[in-house]
C-alpha positions as YAML, in Angstrom:
chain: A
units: angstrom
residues:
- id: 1
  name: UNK
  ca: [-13.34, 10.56, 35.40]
- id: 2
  name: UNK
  ca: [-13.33, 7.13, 34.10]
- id: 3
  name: UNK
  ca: [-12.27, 4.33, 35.49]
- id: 4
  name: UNK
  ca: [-11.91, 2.36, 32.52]
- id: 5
  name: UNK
  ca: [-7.88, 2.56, 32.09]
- id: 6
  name: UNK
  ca: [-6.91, 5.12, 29.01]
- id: 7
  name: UNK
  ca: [-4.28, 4.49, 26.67]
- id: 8
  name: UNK
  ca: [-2.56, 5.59, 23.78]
- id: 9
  name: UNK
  ca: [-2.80, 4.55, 20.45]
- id: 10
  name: UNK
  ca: [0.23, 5.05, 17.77]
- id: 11
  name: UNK
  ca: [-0.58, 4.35, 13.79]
- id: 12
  name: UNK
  ca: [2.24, 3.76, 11.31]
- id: 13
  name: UNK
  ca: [2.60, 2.52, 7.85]
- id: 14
  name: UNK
  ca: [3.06, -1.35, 7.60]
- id: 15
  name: UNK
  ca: [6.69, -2.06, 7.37]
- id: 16
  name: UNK
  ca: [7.89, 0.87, 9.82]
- id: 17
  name: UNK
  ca: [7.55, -1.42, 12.75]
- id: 18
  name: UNK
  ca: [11.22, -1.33, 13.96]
- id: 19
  name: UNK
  ca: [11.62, 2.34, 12.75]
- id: 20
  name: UNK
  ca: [9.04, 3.41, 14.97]
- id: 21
  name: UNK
  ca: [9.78, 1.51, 17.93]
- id: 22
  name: UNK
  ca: [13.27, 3.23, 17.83]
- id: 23
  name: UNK
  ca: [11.87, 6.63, 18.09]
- id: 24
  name: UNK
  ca: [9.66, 5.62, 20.78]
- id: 25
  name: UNK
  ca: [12.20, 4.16, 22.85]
- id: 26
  name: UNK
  ca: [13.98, 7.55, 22.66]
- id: 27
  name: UNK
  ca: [11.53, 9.02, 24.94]
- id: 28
  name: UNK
  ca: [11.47, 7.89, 28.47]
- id: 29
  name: UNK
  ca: [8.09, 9.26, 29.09]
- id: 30
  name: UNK
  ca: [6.58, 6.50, 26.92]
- id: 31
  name: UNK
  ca: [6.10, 2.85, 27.73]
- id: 32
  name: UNK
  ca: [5.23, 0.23, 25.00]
- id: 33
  name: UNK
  ca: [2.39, -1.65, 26.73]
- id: 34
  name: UNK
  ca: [1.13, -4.10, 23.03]
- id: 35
  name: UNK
  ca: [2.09, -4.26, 19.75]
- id: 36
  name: UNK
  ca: [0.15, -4.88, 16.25]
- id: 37
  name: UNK
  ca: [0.63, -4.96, 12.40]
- id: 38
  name: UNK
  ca: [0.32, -0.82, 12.45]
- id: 39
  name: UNK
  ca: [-0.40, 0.10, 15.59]
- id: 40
  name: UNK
  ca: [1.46, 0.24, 18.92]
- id: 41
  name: UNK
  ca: [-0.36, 0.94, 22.32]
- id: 42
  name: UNK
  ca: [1.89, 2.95, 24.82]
- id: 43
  name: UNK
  ca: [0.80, 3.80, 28.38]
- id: 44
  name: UNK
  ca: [-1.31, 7.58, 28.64]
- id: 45
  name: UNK
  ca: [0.43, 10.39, 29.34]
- id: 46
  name: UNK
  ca: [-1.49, 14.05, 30.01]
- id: 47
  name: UNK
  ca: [1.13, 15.49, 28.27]
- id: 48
  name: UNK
  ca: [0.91, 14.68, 24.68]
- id: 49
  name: UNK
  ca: [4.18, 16.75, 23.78]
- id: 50
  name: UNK
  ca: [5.99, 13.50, 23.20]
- id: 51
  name: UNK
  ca: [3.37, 11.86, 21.57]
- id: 52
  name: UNK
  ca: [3.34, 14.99, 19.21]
- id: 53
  name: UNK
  ca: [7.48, 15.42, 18.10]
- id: 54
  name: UNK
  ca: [7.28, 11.42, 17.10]
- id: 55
  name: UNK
  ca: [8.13, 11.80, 13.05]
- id: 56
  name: UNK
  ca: [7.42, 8.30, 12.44]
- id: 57
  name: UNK
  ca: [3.69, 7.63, 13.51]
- id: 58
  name: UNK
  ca: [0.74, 8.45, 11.19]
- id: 59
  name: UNK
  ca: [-2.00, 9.34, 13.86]
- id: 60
  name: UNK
  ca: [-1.78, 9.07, 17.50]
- id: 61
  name: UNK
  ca: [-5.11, 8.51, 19.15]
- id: 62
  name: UNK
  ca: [-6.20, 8.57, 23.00]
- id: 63
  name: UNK
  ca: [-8.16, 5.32, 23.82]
- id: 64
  name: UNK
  ca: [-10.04, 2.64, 25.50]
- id: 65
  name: UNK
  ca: [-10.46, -0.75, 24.66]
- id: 66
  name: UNK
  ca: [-12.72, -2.69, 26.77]
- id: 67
  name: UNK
  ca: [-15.81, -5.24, 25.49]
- id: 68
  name: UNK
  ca: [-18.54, -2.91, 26.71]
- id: 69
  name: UNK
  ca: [-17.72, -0.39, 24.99]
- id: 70
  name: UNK
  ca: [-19.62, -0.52, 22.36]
- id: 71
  name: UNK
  ca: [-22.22, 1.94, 21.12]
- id: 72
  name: UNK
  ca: [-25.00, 1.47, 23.00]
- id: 73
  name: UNK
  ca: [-23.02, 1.21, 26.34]
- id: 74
  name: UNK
  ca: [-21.36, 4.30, 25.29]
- id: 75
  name: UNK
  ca: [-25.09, 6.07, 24.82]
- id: 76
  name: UNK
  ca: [-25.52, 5.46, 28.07]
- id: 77
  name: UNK
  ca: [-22.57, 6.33, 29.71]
- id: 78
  name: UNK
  ca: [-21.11, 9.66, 27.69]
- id: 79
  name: UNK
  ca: [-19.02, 10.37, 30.52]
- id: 80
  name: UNK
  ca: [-16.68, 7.87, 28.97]
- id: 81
  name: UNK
  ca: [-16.37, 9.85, 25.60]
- id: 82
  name: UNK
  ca: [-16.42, 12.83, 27.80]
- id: 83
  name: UNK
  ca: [-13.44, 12.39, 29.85]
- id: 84
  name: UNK
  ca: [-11.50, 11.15, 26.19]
- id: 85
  name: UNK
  ca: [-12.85, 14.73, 24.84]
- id: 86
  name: UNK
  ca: [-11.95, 16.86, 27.38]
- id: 87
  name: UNK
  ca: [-8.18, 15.43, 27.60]
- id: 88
  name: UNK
  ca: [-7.98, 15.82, 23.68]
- id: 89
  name: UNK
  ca: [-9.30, 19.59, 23.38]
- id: 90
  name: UNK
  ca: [-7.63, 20.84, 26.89]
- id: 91
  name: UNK
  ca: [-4.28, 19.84, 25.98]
- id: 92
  name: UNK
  ca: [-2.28, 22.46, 26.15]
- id: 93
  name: UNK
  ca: [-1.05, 22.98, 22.08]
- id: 94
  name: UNK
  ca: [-3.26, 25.73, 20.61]
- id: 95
  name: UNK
  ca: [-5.38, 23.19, 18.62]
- id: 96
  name: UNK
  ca: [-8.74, 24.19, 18.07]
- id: 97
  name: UNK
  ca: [-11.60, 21.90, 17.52]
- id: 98
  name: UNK
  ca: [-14.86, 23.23, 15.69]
- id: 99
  name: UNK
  ca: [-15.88, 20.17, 14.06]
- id: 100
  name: UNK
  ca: [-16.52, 16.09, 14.34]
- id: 101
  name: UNK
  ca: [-16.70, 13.31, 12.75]
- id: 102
  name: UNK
  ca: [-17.98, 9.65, 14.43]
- id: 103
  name: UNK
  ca: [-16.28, 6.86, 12.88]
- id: 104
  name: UNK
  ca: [-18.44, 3.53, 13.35]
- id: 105
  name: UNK
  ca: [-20.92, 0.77, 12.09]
- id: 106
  name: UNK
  ca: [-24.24, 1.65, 12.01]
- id: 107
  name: UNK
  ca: [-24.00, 5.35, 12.24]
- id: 108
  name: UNK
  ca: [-27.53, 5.83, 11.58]
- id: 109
  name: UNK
  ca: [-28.64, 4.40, 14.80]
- id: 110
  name: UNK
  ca: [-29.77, 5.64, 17.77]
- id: 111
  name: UNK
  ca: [-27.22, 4.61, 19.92]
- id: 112
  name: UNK
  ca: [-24.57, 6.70, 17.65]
- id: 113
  name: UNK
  ca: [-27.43, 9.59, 17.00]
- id: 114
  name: UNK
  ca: [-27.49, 9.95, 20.85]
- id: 115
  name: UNK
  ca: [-23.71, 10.31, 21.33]
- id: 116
  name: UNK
  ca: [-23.00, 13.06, 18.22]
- id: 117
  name: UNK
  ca: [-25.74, 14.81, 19.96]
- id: 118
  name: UNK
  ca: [-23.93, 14.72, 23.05]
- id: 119
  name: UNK
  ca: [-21.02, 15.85, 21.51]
- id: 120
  name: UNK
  ca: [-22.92, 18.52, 19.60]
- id: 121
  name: UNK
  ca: [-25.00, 19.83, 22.62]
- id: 122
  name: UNK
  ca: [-21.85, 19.60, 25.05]
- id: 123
  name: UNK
  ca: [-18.71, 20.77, 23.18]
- id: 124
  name: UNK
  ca: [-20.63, 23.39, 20.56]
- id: 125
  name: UNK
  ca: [-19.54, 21.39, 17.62]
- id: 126
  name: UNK
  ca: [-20.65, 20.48, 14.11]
- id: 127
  name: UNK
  ca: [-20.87, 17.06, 12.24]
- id: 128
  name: UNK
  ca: [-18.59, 17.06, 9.05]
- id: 129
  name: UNK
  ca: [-17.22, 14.73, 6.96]
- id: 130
  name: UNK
  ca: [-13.43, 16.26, 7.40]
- id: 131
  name: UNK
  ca: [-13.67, 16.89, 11.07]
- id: 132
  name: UNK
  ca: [-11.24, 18.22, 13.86]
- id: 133
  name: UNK
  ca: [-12.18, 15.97, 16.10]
- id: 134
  name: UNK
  ca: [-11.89, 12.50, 15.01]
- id: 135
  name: UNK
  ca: [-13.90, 9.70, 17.05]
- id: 136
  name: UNK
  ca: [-13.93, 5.98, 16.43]
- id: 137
  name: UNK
  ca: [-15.49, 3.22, 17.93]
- id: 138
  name: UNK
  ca: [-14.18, -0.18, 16.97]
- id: 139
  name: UNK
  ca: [-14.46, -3.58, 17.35]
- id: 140
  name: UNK
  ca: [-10.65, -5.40, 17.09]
- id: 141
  name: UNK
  ca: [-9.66, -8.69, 18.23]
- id: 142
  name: UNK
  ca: [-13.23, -9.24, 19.72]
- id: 143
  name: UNK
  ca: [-12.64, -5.82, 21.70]
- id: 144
  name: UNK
  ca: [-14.49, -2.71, 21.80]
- id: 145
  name: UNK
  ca: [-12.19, 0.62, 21.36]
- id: 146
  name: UNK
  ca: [-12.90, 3.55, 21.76]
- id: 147
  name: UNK
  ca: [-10.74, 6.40, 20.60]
- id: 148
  name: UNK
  ca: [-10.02, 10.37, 19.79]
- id: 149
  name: UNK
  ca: [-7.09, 11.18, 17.32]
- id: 150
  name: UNK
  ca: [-5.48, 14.10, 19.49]
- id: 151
  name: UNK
  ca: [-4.90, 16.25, 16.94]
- id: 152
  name: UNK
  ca: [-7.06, 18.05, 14.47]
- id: 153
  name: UNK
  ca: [-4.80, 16.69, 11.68]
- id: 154
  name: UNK
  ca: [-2.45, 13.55, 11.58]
- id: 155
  name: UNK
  ca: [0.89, 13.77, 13.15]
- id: 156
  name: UNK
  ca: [2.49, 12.89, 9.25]
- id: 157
  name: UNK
  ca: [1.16, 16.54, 8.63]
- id: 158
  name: UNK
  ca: [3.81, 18.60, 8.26]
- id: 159
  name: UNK
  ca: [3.45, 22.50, 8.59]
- id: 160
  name: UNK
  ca: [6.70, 22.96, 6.23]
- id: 161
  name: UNK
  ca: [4.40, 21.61, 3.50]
- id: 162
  name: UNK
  ca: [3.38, 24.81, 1.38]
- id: 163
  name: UNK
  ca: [1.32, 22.39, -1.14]
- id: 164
  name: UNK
  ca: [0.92, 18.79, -1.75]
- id: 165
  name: UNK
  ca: [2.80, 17.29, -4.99]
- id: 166
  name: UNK
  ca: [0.76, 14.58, -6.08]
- id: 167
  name: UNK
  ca: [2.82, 11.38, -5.76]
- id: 168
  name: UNK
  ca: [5.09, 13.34, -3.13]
- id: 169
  name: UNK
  ca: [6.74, 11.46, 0.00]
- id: 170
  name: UNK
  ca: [5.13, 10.43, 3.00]
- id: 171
  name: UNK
  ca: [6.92, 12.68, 5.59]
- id: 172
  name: UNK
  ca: [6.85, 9.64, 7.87]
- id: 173
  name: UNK
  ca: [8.52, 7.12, 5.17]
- id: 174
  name: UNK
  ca: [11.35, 9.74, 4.74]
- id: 175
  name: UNK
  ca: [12.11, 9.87, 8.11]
- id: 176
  name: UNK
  ca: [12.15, 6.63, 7.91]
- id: 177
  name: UNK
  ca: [14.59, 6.39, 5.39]
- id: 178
  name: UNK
  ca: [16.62, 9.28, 6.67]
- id: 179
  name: UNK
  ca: [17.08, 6.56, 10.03]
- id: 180
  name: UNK
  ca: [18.52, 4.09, 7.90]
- id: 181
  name: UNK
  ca: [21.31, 5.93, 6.38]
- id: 182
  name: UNK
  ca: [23.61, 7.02, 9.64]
- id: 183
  name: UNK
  ca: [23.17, 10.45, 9.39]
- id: 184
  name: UNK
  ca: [25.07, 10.96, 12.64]
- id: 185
  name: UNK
  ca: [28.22, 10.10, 10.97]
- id: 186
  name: UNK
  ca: [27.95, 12.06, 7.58]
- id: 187
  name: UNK
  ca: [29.03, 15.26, 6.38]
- id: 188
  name: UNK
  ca: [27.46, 15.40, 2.84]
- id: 189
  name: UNK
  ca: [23.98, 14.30, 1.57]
- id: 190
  name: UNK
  ca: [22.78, 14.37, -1.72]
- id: 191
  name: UNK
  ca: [18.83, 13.70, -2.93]
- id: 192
  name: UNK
  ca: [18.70, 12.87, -6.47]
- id: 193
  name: UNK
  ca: [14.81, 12.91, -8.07]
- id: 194
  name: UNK
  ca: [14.17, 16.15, -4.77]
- id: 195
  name: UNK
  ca: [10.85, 16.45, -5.63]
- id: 196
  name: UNK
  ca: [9.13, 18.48, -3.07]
- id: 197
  name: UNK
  ca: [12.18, 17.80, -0.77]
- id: 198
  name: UNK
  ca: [10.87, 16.36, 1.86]
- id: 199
  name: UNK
  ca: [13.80, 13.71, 2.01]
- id: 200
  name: UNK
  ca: [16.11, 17.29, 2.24]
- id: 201
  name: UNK
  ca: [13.73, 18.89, 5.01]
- id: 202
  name: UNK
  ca: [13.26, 15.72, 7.11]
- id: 203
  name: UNK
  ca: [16.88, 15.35, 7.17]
- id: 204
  name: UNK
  ca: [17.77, 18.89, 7.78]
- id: 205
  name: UNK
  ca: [15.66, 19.29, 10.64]
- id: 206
  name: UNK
  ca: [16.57, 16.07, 12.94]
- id: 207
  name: UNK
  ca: [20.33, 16.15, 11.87]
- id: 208
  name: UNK
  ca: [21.87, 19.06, 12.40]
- id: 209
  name: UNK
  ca: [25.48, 18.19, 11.84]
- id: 210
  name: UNK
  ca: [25.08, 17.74, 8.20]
- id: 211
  name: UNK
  ca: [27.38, 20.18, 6.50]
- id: 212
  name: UNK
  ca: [25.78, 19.86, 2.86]
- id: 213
  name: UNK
  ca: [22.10, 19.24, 2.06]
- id: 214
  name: UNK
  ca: [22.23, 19.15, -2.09]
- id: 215
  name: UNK
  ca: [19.45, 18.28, -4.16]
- id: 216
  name: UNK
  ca: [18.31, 17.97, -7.55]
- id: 217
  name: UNK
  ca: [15.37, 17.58, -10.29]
- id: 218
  name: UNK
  ca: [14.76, 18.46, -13.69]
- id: 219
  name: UNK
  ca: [11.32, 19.61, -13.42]
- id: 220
  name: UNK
  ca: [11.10, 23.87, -12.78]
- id: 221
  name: UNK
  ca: [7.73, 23.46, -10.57]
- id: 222
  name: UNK
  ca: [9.28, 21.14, -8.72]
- id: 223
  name: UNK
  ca: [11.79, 22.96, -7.65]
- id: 224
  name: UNK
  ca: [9.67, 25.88, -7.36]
- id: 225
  name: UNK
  ca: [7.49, 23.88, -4.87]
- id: 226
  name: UNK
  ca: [10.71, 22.63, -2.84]
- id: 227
  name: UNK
  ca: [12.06, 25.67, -2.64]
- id: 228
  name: UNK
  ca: [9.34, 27.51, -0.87]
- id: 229
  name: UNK
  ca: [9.00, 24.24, 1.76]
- id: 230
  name: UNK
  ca: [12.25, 24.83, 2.69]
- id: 231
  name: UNK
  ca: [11.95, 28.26, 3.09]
- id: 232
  name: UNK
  ca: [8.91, 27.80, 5.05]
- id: 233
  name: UNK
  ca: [11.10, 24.73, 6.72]
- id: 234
  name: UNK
  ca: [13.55, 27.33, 8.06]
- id: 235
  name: UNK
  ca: [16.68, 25.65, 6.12]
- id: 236
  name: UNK
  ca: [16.75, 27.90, 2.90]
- id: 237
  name: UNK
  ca: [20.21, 28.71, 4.14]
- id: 238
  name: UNK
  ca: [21.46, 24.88, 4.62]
- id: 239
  name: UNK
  ca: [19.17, 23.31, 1.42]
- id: 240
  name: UNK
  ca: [20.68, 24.00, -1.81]
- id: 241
  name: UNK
  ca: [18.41, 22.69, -4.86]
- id: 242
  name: UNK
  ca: [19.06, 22.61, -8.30]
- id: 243
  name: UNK
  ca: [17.87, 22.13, -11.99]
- id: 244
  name: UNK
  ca: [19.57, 19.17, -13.65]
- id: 245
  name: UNK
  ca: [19.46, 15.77, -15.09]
- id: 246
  name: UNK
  ca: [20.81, 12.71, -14.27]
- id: 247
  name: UNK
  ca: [21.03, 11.91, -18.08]
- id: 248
  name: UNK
  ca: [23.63, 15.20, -17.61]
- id: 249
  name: UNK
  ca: [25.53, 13.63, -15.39]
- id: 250
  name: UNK
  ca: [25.72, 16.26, -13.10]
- id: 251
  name: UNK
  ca: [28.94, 16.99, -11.51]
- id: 252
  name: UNK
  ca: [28.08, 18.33, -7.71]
- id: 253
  name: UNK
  ca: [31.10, 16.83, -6.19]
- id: 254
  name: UNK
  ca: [31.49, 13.55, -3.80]
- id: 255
  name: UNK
  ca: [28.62, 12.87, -1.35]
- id: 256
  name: UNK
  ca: [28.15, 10.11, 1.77]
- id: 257
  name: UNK
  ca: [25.01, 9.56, 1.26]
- id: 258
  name: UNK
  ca: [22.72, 9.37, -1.79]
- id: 259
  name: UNK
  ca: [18.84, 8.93, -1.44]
- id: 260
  name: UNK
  ca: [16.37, 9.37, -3.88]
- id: 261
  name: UNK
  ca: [12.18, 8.66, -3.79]
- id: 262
  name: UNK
  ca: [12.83, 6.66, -7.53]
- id: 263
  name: UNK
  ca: [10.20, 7.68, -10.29]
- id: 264
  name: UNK
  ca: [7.77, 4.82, -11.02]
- id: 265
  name: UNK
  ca: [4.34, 4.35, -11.78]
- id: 266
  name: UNK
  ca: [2.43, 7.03, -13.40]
- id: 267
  name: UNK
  ca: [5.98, 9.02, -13.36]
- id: 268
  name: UNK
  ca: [7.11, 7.01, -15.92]
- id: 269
  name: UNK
  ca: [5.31, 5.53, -19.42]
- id: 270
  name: UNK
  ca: [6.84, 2.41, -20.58]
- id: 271
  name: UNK
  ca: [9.35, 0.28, -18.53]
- id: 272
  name: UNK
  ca: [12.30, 0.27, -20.80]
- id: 273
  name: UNK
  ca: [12.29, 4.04, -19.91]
- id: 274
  name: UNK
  ca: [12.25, 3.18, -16.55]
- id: 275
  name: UNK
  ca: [15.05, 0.51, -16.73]
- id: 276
  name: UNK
  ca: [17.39, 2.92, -18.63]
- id: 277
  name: UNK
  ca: [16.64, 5.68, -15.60]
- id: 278
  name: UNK
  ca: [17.04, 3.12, -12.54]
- id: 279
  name: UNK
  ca: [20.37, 1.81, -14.23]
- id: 280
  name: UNK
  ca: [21.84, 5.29, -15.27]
- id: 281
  name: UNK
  ca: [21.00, 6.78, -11.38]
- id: 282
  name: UNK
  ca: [23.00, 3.52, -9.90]
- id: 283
  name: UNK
  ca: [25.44, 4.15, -12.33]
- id: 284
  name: UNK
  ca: [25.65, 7.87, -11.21]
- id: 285
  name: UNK
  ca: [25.94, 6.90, -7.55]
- id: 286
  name: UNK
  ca: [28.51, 4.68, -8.42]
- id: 287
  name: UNK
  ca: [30.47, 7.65, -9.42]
- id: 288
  name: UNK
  ca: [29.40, 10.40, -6.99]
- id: 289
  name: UNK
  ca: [29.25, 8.25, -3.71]
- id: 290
  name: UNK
  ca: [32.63, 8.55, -1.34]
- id: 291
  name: UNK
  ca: [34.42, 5.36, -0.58]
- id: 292
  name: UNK
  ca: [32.14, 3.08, 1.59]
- id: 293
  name: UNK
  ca: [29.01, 5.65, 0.70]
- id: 294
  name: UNK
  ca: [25.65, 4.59, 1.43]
- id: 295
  name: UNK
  ca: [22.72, 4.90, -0.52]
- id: 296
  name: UNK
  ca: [19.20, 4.65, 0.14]
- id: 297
  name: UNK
  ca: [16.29, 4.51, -1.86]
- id: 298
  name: UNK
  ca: [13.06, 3.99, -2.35]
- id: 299
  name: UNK
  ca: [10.80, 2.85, -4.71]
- id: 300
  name: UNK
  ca: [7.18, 0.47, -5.77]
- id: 301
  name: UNK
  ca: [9.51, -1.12, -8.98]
- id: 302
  name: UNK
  ca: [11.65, -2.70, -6.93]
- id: 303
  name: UNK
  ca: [12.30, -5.56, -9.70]
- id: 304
  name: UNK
  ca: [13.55, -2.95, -11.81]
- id: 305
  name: UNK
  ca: [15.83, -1.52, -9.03]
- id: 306
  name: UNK
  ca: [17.00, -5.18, -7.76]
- id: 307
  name: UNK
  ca: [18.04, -5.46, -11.86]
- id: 308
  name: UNK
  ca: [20.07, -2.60, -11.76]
- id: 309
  name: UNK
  ca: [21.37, -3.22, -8.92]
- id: 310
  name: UNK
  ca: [22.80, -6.83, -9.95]
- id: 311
  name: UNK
  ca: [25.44, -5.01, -12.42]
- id: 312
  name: UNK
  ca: [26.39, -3.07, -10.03]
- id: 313
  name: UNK
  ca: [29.59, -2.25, -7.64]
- id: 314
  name: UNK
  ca: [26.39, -2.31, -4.67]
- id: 315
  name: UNK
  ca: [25.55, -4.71, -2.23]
- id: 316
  name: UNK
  ca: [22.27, -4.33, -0.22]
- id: 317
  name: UNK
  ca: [22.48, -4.56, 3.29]
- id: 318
  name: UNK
  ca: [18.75, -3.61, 4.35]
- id: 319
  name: UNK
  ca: [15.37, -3.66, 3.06]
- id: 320
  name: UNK
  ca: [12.07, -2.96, 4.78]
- id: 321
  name: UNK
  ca: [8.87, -3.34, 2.55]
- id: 322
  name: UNK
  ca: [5.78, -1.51, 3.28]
- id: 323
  name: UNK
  ca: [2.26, -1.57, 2.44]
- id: 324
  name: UNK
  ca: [-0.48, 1.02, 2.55]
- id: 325
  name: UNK
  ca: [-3.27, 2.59, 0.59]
- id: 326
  name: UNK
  ca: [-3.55, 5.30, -1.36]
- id: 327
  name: UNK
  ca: [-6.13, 8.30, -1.53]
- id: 328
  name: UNK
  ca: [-7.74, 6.02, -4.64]
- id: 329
  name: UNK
  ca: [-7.74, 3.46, -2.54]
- id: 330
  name: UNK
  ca: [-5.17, 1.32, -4.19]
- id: 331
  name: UNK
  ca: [-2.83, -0.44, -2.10]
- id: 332
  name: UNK
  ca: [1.08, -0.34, -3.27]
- id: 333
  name: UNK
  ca: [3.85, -2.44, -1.72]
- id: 334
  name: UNK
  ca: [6.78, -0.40, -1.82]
- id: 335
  name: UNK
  ca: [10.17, -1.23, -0.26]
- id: 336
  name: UNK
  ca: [13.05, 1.22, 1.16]
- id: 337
  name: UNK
  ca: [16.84, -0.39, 0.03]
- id: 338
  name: UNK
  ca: [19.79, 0.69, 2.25]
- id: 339
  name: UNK
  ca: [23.17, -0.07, -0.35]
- id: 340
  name: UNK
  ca: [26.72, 0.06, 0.12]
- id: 341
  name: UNK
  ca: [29.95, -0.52, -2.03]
- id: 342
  name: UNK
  ca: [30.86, -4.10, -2.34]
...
């Protein structure tokens, strides 16, 4: 065993700071030990089943940070990745690690070429590019880390997802969003633009009180896709989705709480399109949102929305922007709005 002290490491999307540290503070078992831009360290716990329910963090990773870790100390002393390993793949959860993947400058030398065959020769796994096991070594802030994302795939994964819809939600930036809006004290929640419905299925799962989960697109495969996540979601009998417009004006009754993942982007071809559709959906939640109603959205055109929104019978009470990067390594800025009647 190590006596280097072992922590855990928590990743989130730039912006979810406060939404995280909520759901961490939920859970007595963890203890907030440091803080960063994206990551929060929290004292080790042998029981990841915490670690695991938190809907709001990207990757969780077991760790050590000290400044001789680095690779060539680490050749030397594979006990240290050892111990890390051995927590990771004995945790009781049914994952099952095959494969590996060493994340760190200079991978070609021999101090990392000793250490992935260590890890080949001791655990019976193979080197691949999209690995189980996930290792990274790390210099930050002038100190070496050392770390093993504890489970095969990250914690944003969510098993309700059937198949990826390009452009879909982060799982972890609906929760998000689904924190902002009360839940606790609504009855009715409508998701205009449902997409995949992961706004729906998020919500569904961590609030059970909500009476009526409505949602609605105008694409068939869409709602072909959203209906078998929340089948596989367990909440076919709570979700209803449907086929309309918002052009239509669709009349599903009064809701507390409106959200919507806005089109923008590729979604959308020229911006006067996408004006007309940002001002017609405030317009519509003007007229389907109960007295003092709430609506959330979010969006990368926030210009656009913060137009609309100036003509409007809203006032916005919260905003959180975010920042990450996409698969094409892009980075977009988007920002979440929570909205209320003036």
């Amino acid at each position: 065993m190590t006596d280097l002290k072992l922590e855990i490491k928590l990743a989130f999307v730039t912006g979810l700071r406060d939404v995280v540290l909520s759901e961490i503070n939920k859970h007595k078992s963890l203890h907030i030990l440091r803080e960063d831009v994206d990551d929060v360290y929290v004292d080790f716990v042998e029981d990841f089943t915490a670690i695991k329910s938190l809907r709001s963090v990207a990757r969780a990773y077991v760790v050590v940070s000290d400044s001789k870790c680095n690779p060539l100390y680490i050749s030397k002393h594979k006990s240290i990745l050892g111990d890390l390993i051995e927590f990771v793949i004995n945790n009781k959860s049914g994952d099952v690690f095959k494969t590996f993947k060493i994340s760190c400058a200079g991978t070609e030398s021999k101090e990392v070429r000793r250490i992935a065959e260590y890890v080949r020769g001791t655990y019976n796994m193979v080197d691949k590019e999209e690995a189980d096991l996930k290792i990274h070594i790390i210099k930050h802030k002038g100190i070496w880390e050392m770390g093993i994302q504890i489970t095969p795939r990250p914690l944003s994964f969510r098993s309700y997802k059937v198949k990826n819809m390009s452009g879909a939600m982060d799982p972890t930036i609906a929760y998000a969003v689904n924190s902002l809006c009360e839940l606790e004290k609504i009855d009715s929640y409508l998701n205009v633009f449902s997409g995949s419905a992961t706004l729906l299925i998020e919500a569904g799962q961590c609030y059970p009180n909500i009476k009526q989960l409505v949602g609605f697109d105008n694409d068939k495969k869409h709602i072909s896709l959203a209906i078998q996540n929340v089948k596989k979601a367990g909440l076919i009998k709570r979700v209803q989705l449907k086929e309309k417009d918002i052009f239509d004006n669709p009349d599903l009754g009064k809701f507390d709480l409106i959200t919507s993942d806005l089109p923008f982007g590729m979604a959308i071809s020229k911006n006067d399109d996408l004006e007309k559709l940002y001002q017609q959906f405030v317009e519509y939640c003007q007229e389907t949102l109960t007295p003092n109603g709430i609506m959330v959205i979010y969006t990368s055109e926030y210009k656009i929305f913060e137009k609309a929104i100036l003509k409007s019978k809203f006032k916005i009470i919260k905003q959180l922007e975010l920042k990450f990067i996409t698969s094409v390594n892009a980075y977009l800025h988007p920002k979440i709005f929570v909205c209320r009647f003036k």
